[in-house]
C-alpha positions as CSV (number, residue, x, y, z in Angstrom):
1,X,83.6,102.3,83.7
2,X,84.8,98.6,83.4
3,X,85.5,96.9,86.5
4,X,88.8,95.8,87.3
5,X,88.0,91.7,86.5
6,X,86.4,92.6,83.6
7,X,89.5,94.2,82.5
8,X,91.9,91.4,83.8
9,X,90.2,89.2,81.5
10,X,90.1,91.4,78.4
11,X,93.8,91.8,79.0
12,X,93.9,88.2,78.9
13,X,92.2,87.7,76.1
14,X,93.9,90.6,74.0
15,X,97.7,88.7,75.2
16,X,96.6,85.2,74.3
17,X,95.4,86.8,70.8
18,X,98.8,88.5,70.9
19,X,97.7,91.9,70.3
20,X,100.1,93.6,72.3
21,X,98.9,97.1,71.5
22,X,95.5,96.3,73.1
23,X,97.3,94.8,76.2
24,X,99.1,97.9,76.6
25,X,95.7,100.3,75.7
26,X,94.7,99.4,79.3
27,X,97.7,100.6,81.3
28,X,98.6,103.7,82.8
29,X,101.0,105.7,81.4
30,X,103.6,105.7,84.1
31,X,102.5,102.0,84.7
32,X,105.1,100.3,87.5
33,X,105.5,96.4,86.2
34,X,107.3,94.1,88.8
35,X,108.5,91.1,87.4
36,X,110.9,88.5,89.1
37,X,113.5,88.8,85.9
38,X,113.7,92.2,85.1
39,X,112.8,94.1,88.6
40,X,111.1,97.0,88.5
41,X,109.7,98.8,85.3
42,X,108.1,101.7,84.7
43,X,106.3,103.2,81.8
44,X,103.7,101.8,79.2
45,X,107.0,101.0,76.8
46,X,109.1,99.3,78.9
47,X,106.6,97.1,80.1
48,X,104.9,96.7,76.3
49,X,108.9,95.7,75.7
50,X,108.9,92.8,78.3
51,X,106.0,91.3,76.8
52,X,106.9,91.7,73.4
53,X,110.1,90.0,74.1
54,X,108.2,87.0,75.7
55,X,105.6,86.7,72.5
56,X,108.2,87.1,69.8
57,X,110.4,84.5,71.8
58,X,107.0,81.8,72.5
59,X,104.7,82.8,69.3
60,X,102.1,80.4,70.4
61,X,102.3,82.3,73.9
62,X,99.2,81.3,76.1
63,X,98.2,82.2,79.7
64,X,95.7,79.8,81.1
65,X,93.7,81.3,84.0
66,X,94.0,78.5,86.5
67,X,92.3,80.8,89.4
68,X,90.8,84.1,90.0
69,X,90.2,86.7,92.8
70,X,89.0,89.9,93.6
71,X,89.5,92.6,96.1
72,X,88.9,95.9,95.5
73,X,90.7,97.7,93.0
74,X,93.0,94.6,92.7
75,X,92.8,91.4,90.8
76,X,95.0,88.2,91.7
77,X,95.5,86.0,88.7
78,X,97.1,82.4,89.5
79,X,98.3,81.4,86.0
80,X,100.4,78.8,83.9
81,X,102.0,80.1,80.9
82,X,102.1,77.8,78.1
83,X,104.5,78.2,74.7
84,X,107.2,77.0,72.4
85,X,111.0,78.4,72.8
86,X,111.4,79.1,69.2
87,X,113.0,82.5,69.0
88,X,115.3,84.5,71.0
89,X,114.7,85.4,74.5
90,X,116.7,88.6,75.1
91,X,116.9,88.2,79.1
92,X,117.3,91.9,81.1
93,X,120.9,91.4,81.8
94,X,121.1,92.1,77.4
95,X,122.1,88.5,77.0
96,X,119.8,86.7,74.2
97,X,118.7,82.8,74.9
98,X,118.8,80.8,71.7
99,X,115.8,78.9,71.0
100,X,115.6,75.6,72.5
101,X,112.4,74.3,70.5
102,X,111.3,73.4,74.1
103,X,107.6,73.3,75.3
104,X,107.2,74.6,78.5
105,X,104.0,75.3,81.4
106,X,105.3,77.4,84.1
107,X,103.2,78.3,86.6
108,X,102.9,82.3,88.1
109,X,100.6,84.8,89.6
110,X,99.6,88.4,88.5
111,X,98.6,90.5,91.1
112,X,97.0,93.7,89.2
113,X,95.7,97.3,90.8
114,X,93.8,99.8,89.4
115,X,93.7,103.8,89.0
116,X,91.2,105.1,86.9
117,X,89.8,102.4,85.3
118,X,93.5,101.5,83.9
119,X,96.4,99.1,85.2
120,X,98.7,101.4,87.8
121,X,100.7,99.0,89.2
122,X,101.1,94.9,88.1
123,X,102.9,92.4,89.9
124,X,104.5,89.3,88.5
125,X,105.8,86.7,90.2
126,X,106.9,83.2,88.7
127,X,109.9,80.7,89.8
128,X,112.9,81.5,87.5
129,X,114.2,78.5,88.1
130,X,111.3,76.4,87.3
131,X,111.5,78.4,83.9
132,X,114.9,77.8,83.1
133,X,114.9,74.4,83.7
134,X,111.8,73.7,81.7
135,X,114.1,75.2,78.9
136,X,116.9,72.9,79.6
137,X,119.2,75.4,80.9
138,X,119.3,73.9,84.5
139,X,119.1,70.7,85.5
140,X,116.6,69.0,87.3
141,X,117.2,68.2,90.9
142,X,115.7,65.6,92.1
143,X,115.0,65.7,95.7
């Protein structure tokens, strides 16, 4: 049986190719996905639904691994997403964000366990508000 950073990174690897249904080959069925957005999901569809909405709304998507640890069962990713607002963003409260054409890096951590040799529960946190401002929908503060 894989370990659980060897499957962090192939689930890395399969979301940066965009091949969500070899992301979502590694969870559990009744999967729990926490995000910061959306709360709490559970199920392998509803959380293959929150990524597909991200990739369809950045197609050149990209999570660069900034840092990596390891305890257990458990992987902690620090990460920055990279991508391109060109599509719709449907956001959880059904409202759709219209592309913006801008090119954003937020940064966020995934915090990953493991049942089985498949992804039970997965932890997302990133700053909302970083996001939406990097999409022009907030404005910059300065402090």
């Amino acid at each position: 049986m894989a370990v659980p950073r060897e499957l962090t990174n192939a689930i890395t690897t399969a979301y940066n190719a965009h091949e969500l249904s070899k992301v979502v080959q590694f969870f559990k069925p009744d999967i729990v996905l926490i995000t910061p957005d959306a709360g709490e999901l559970k199920g392998r569809e509803q959380a293959a639904e929150y990524h597909r909405t991200f990739l369809q709304a950045f197609p050149d998507a990209k999570v660069e691994v900034v840092a990596k640890h390891d305890a257990g069962d458990t992987t902690i990713d620090e990460w920055i997403f990279h991508g391109t607002h060109t599509g719709p963003l449907q956001v959880p409260s059904g409202e759709t964000i219209p592309a913006t054409g801008k090119r954003i890096s937020v940064r966020g951590v995934d915090v990953v366990s493991y049942a089985g040799g498949a992804v039970a529960r997965h932890h997302m946190y990133f700053d909302q508000v970083q996001f939406l401002t990097a999409l022009g929908l907030m404005p910059v503060v300065q402090s």
